[in-house]
PABAKE-542087 format. One line per field, with one value per residue: x, y, z of N, C-alpha, C in turn; residue number from 1. Coordinates in nm, 3 decimals, m for minus. Example, Ala and Ser with C-alpha at 12.3 -4.5 7.8 and 13.67 -1.06 7.14 Angstrom:
residues 2
nc1 <- 1.319|1.285
nc2 <- m0.569|m0.225
nc3 <- 0.780|0.708
cac1 <- 1.230|1.367
cac2 <- m0.450|m0.106
cac3 <- 0.780|0.714
cc1 <- 1.320|1.290
cc2 <- m0.330|0.003
cc3 <- 0.780|0.787
k <- 1|2
//
This chain:
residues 190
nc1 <- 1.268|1.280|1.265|1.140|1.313|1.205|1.226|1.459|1.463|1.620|1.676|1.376|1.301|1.516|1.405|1.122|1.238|1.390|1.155|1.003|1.170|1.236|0.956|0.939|1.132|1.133|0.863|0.927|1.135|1.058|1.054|1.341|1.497|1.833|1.934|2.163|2.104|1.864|1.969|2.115|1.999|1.811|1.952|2.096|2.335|2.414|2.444|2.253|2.003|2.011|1.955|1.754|1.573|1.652|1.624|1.597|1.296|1.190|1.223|1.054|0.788|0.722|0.751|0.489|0.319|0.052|m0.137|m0.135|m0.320|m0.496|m0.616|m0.706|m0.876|m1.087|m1.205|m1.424|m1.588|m1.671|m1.788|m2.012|m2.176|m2.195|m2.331|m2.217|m2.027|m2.002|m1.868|m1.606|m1.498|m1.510|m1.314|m1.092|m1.006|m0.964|m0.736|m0.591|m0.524|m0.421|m0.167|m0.052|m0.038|0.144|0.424|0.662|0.436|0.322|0.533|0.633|0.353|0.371|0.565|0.442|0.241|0.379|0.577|0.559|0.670|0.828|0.893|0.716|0.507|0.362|0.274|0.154|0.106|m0.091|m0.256|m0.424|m0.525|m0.656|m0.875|m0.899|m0.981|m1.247|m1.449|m1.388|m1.536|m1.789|m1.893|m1.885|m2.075|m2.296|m2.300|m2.186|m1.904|m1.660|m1.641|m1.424|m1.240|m0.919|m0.861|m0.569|m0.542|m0.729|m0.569|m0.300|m0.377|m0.528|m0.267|m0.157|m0.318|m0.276|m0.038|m0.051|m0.211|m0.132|0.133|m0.030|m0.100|0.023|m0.063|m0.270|m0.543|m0.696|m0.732|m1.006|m1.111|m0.980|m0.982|m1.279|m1.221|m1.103|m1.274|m1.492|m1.435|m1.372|m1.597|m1.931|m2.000|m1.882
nc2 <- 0.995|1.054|1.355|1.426|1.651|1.915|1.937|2.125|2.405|2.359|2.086|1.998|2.092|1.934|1.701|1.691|1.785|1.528|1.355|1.472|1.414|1.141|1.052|1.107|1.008|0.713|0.686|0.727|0.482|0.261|0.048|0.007|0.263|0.438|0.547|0.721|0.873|1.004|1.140|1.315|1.442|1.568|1.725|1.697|1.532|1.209|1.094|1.252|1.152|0.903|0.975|1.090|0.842|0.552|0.306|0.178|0.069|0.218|0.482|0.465|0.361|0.621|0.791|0.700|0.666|0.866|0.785|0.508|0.527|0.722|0.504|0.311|0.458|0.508|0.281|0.293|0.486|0.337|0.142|0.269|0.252|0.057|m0.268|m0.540|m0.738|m0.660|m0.397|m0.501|m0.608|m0.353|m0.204|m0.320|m0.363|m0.070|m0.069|m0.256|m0.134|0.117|m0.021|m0.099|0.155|0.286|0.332|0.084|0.108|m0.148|m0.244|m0.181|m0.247|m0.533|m0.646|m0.541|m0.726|m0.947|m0.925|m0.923|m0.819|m0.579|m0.251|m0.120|m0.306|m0.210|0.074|0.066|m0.185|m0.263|m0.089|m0.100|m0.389|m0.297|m0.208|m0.394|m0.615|m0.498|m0.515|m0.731|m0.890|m0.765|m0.854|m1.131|m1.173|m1.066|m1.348|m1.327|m1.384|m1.659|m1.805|m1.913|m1.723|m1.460|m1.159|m1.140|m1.340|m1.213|m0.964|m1.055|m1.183|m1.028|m0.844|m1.030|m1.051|m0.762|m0.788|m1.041|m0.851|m0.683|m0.801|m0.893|m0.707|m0.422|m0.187|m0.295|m0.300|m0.559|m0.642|m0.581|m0.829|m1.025|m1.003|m1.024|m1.334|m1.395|m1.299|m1.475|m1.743|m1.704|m1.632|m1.702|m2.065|m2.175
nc3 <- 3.131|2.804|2.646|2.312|2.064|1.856|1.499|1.345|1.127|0.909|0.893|0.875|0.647|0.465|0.482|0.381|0.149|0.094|0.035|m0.099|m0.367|m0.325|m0.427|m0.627|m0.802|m0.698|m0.844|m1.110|m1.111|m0.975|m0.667|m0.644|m0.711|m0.709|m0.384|m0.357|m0.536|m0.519|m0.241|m0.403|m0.569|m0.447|m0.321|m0.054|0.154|0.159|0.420|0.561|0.450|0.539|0.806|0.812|0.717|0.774|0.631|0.327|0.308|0.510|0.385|0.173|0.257|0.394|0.234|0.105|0.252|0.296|0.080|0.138|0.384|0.239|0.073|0.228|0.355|0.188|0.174|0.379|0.251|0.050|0.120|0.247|0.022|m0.137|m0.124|0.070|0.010|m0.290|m0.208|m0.116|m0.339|m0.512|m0.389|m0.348|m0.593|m0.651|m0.445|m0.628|m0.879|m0.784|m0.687|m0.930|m1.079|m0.941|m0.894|m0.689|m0.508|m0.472|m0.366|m0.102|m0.014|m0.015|0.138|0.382|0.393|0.449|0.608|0.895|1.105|1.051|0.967|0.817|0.844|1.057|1.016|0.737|0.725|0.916|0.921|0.587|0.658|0.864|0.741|0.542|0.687|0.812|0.548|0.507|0.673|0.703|0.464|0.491|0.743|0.527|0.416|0.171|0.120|0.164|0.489|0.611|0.513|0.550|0.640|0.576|0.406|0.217|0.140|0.067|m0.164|m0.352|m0.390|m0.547|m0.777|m0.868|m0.944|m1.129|m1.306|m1.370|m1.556|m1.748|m1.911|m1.841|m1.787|m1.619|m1.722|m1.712|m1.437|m1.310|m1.459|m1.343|m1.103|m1.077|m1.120|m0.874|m0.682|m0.751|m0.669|m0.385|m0.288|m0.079|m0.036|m0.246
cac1 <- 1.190|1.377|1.175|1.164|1.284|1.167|1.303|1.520|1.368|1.620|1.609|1.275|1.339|1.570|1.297|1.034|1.248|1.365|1.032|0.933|1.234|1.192|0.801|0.928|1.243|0.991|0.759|1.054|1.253|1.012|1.120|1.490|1.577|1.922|1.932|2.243|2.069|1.788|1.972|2.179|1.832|1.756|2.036|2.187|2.450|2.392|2.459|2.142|1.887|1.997|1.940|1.574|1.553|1.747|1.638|1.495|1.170|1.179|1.192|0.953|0.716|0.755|0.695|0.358|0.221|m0.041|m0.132|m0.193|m0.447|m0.618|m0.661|m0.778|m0.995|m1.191|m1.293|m1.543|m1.661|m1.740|m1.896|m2.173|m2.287|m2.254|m2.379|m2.055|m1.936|m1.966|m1.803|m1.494|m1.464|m1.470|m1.171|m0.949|m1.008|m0.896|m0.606|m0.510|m0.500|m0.283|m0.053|0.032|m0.013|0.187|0.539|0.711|0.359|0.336|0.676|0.568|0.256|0.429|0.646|0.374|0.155|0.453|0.673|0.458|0.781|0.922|0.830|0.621|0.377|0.307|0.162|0.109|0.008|m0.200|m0.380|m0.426|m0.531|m0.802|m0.943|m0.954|m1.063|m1.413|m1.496|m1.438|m1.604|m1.887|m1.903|m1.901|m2.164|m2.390|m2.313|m2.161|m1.802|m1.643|m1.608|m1.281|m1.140|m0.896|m0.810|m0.456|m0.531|m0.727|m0.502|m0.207|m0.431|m0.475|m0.145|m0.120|m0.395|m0.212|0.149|m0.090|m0.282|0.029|0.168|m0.111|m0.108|0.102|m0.154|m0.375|m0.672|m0.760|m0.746|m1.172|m1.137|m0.846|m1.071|m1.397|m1.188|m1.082|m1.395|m1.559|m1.378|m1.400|m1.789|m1.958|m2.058|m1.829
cac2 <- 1.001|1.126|1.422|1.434|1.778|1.936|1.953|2.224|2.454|2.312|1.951|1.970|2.123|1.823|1.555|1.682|1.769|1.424|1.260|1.502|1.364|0.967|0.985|1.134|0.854|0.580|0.665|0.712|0.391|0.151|0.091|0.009|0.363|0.445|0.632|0.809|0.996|1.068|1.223|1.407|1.534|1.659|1.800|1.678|1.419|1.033|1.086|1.324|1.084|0.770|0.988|1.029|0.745|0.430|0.216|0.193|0.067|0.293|0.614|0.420|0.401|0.760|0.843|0.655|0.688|0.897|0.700|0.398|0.547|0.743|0.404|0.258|0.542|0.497|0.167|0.326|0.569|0.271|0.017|0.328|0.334|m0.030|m0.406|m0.575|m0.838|m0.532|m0.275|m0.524|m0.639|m0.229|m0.155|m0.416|m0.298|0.088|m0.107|m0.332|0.013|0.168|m0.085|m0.083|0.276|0.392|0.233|0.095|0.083|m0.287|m0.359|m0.155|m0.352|m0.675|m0.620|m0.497|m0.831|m1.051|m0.933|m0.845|m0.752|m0.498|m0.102|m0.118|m0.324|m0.095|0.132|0.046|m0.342|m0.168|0.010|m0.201|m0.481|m0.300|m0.138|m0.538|m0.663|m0.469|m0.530|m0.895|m0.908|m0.721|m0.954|m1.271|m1.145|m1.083|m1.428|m1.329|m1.426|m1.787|m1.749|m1.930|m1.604|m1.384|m1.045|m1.126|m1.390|m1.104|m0.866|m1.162|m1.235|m0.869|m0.815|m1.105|m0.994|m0.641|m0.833|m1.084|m0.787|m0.587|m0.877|m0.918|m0.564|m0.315|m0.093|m0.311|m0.326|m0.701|m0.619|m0.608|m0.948|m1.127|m0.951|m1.126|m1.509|m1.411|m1.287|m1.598|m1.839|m1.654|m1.657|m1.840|m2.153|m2.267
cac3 <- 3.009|2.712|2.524|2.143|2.056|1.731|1.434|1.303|1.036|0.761|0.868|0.800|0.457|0.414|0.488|0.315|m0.009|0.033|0.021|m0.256|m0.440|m0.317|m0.457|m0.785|m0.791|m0.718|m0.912|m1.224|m1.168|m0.921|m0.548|m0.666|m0.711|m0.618|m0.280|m0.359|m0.659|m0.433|m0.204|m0.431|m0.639|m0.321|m0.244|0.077|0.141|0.126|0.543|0.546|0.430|0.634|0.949|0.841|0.690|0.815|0.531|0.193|0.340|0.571|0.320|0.031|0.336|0.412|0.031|0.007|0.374|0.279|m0.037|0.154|0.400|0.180|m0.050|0.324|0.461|0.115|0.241|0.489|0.185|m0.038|0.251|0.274|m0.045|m0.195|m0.043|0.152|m0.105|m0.413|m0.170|m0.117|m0.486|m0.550|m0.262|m0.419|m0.758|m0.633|m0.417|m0.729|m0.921|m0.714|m0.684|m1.051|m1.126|m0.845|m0.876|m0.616|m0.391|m0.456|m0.282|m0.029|0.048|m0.002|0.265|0.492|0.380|0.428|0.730|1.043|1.268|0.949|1.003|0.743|0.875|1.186|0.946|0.640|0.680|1.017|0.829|0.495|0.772|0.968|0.628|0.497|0.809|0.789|0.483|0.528|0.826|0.612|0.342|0.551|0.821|0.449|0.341|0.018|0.136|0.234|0.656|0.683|0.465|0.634|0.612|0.513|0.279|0.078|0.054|m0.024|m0.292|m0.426|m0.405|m0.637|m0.856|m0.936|m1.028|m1.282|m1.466|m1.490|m1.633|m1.882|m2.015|m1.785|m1.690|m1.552|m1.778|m1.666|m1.301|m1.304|m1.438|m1.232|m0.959|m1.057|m1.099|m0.734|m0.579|m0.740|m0.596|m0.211|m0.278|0.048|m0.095|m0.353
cc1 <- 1.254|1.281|1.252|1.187|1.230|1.259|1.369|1.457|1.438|1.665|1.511|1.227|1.377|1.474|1.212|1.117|1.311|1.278|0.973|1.012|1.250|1.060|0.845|1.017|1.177|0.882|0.855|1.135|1.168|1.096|1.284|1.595|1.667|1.893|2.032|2.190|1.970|1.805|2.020|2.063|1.802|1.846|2.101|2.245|2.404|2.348|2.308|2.021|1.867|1.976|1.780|1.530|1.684|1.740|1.554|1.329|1.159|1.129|1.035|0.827|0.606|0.677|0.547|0.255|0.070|m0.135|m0.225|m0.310|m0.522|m0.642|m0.732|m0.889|m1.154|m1.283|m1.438|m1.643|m1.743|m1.812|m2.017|m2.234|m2.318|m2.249|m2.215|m1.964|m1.926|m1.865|m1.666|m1.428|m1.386|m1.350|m1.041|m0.938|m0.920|m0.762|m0.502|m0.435|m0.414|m0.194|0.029|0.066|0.110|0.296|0.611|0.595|0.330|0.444|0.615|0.479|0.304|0.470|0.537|0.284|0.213|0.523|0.644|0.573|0.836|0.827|0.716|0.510|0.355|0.234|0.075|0.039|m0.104|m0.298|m0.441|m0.493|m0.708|m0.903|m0.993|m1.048|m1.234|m1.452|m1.525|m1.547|m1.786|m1.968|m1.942|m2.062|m2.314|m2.413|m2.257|m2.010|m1.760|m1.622|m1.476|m1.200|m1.061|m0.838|m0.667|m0.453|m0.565|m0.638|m0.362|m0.244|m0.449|m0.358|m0.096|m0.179|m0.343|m0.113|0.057|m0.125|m0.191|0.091|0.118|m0.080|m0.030|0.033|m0.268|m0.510|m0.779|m0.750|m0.920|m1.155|m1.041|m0.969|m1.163|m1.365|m1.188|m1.204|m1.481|m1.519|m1.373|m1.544|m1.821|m2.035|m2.025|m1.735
cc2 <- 1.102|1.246|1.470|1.595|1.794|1.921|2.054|2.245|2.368|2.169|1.928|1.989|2.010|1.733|1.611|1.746|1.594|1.316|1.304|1.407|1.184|0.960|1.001|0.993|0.738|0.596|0.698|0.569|0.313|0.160|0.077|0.117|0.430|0.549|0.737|0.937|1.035|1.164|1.377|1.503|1.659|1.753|1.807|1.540|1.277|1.027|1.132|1.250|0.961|0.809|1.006|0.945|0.621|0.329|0.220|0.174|0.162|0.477|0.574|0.406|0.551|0.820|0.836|0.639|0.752|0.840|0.549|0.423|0.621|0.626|0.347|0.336|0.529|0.399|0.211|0.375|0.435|0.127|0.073|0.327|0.146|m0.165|m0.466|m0.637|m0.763|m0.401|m0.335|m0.548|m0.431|m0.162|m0.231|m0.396|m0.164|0.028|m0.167|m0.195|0.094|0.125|m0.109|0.079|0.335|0.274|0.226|0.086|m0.046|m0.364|m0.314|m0.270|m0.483|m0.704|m0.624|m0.641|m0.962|m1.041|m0.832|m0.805|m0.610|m0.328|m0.082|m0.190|m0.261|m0.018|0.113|m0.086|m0.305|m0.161|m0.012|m0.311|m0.438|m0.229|m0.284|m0.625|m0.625|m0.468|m0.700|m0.946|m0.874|m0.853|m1.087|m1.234|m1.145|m1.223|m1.431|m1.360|m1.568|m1.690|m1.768|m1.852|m1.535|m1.250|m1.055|m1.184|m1.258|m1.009|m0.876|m1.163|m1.129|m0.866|m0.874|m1.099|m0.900|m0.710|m0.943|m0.962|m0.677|m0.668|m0.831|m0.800|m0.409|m0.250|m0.166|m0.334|m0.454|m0.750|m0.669|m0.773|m1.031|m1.067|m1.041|m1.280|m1.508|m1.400|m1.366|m1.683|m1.796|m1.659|m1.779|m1.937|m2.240|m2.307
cc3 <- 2.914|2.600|2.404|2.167|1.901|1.676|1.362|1.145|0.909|0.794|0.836|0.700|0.374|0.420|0.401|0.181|m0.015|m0.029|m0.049|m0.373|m0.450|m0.413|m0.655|m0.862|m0.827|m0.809|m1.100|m1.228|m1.056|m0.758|m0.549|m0.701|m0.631|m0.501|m0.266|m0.446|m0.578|m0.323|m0.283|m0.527|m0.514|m0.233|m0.094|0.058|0.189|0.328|0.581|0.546|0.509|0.760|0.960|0.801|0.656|0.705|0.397|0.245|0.400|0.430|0.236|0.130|0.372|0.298|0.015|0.095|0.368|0.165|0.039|0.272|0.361|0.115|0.096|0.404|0.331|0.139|0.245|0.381|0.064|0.026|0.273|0.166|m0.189|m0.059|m0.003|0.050|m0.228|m0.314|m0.162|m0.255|m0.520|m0.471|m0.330|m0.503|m0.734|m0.572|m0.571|m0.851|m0.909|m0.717|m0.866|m1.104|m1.056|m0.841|m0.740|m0.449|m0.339|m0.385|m0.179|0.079|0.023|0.112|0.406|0.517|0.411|0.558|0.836|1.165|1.135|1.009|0.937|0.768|1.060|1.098|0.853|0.599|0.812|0.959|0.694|0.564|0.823|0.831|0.560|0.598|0.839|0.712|0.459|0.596|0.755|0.555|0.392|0.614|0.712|0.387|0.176|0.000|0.228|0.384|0.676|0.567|0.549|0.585|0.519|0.383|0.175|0.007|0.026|m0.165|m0.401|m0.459|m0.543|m0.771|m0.928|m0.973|m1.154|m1.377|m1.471|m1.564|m1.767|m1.974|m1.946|m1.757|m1.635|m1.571|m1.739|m1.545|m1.259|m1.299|m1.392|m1.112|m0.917|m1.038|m0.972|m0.674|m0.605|m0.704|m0.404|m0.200|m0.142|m0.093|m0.203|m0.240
k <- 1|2|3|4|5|6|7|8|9|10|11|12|13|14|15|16|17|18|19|20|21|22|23|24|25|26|27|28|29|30|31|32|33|34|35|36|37|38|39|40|41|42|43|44|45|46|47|48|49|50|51|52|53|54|55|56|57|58|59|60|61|62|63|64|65|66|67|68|69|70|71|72|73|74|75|76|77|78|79|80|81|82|83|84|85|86|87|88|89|90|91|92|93|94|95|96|97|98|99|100|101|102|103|104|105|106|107|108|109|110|111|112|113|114|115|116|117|118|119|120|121|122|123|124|125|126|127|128|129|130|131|132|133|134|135|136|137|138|139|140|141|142|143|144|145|146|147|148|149|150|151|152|153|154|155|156|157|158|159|160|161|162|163|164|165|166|167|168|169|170|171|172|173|174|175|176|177|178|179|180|181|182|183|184|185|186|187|188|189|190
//
């Protein structure tokens, strides 16, 4: 059994100024920001960053890890305080939100929504997943959502929601209503 050792005081300098300097990157030029300027922002060599991070997903991950379960731990906070089918409408609204405000979070969750063997969905479609999964589950159990919905479809369909109302207007303003066409059409009963 092979034990992890720690990490040395200024490798771990290096990772976390790279992932200060990835969030600023990404959030300056979208997830296509070069990796060479990232490292060199950050000050260590191109070699440096591919040893903590093996691949672009991999870092842009890294970057937005916390990001995507706080946007999933809110879930729980907005399942206590509105009815199931208003608490999911309001989760996808704060996800759809995110995903335009926050550049580069939408590839992200694409990835995680799209390719269930990729790193990214271990955590980030995980956890995106079991945060959709109870609110569905919610929503159906009240009757205010079709049954044969599934977790993934929704947050396919989000996904798809934030890339129209950035379209429409770049920040997103017509997110609410791309929201409501969607969550009327998932309604049980149509």
């Amino acid at each position: 059994m092979a034990r992890v050792r720690p990490m040395r005081a200024d490798a771990r300098r290096n990772y976390e100024r790279l992932l200060t300097v990835a969030a600023e990157a990404f959030a300056e030029h979208g997830e296509g920001a070069s990796l060479d300027d990232i490292a060199k922002r950050a000050g260590v060599g191109t070699g440096t960053l591919y040893r903590h991070f093996p691949t672009r997903q991999a870092l842009l991950e890294a970057a937005y890890v916390d990001r995507v379960e706080a946007i999933a731990a809110h879930a729980d906070e907005i399942a206590g305080s509105l009815p199931p089918g208003e608490a999911l409408a309001e989760w996808l609204n704060e996800l759809g939100v995110g995903m335009i405000q926050v550049r580069g979070l939408r590839a992200l969750l694409s990835s995680a929504v799209t390719d269930v063997d990729s790193a990214a969905a271990t955590v980030c479609a995980t956890t995106m997943k079991t945060a959709a999964t109870r609110l569905v589950e919610a929503a159906q159990r009240e009757g205010t959502l079709r049954g044969d919905v599934d977790p993934m479809d929704v947050l396919r369909l989000a996904h798809g929601v934030a890339a129209a109302a950035e379209l429409a207007d770049a920040q997103g303003k017509a997110i609410r209503r791309y929201l409501s066409l969607l969550m009327e059409g998932l309604r049980a009963g149509t």
